[in-house]
TORRO-380014 format. One record per residue: residue in one letter; x, y, z of N, C-alpha, C, O in turn. Coordinates in steps of 0.02 Angstrom, whole numbers, plus 50000, padded with zeros to 5 digits. Layout:
# TORRO-380014
aXYZXYZXYZXYZ ...
//
This chain:
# TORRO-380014
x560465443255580559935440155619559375445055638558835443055660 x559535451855630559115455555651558705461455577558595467455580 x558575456855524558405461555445558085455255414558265449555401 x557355460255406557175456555347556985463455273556795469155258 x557285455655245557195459255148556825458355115556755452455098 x556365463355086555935462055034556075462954943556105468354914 x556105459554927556615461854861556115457754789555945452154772 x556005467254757555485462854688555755465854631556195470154629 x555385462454572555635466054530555195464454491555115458454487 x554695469354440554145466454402554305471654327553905474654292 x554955471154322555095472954252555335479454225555395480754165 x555485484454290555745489654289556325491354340556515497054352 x556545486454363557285486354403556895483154487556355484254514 x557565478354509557615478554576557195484054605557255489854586 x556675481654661556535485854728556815482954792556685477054804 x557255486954842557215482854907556885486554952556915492754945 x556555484254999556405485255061556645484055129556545478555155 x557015489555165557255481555236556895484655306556705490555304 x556835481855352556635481755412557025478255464557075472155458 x557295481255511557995481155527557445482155604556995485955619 x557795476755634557295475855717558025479655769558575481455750 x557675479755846558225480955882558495474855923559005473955956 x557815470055907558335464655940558275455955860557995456655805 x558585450355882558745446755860558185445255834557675448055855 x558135440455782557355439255750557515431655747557025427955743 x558095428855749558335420555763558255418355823558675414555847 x557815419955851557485418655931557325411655936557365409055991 x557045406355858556765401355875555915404555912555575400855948 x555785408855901554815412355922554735414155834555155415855792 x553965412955827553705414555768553745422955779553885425155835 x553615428055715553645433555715553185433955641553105430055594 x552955440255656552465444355589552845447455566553345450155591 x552555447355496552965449055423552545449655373552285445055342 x552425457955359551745457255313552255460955249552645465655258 x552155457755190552545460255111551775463455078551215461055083 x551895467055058551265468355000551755471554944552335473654952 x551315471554875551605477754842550985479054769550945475854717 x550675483554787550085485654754550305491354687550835492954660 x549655492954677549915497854597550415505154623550875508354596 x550055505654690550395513654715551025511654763551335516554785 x551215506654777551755506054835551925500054867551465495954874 x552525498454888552625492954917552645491954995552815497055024 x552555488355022552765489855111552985484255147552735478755136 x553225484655169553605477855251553525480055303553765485555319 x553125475755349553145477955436553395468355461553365462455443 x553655472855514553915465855538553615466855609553575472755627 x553415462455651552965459955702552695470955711552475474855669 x552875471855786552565478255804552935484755757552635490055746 x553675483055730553955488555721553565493955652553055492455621 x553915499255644553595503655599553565499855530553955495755505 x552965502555505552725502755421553285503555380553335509555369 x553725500455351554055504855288553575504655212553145500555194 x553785509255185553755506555126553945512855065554195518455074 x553735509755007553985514454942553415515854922552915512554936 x553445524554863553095520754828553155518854746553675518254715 x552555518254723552805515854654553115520154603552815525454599 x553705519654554553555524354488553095526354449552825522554407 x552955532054457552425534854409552245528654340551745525254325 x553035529754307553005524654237553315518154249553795517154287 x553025514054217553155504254208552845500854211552335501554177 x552885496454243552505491954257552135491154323552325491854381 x551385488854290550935489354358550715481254390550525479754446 x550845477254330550505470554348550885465954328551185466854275 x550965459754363551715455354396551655450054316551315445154328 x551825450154263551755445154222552385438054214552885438854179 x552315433954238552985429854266553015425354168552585423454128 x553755425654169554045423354147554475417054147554725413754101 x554485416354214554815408554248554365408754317553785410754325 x554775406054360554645404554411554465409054468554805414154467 x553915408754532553765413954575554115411954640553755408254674 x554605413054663554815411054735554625417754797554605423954794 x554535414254835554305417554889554795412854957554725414355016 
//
């Protein structure tokens, strides 16, 4: 109740991201949740807590070409 996951994969393996709060996030209150993941890096912030993020491999893939379906 208290982790959120960001989890991609654009053709060069699984990425996860997590953001791990100190209190409950199943409060029933809305909360901020920003995902990005650009050519240099990926990141998750969840409401005030810290920035995480990665960044990209030098080599692979830079741009999301879908093959099936996009869930979010």
């Amino acid at each position: 109740p208290s982790v959120v996951t960001f989890t991609f994969d654009v053709g060069n393996g699984p990425v996860v991201l997590t953001v791990k709060s100190h209190v409950p996030l199943n409060d029933k209150q809305w909360h901020f949740v920003r995902a990005e993941r650009n050519v240099k890096e990926a990141s998750l912030q969840v409401d005030q807590l810290p920035l995480r993020f990665l960044e990209a491999p030098s080599e692979g893939h830079t741009h999301l070409q879908l093959n099936s379906q996009l869930f979010i």
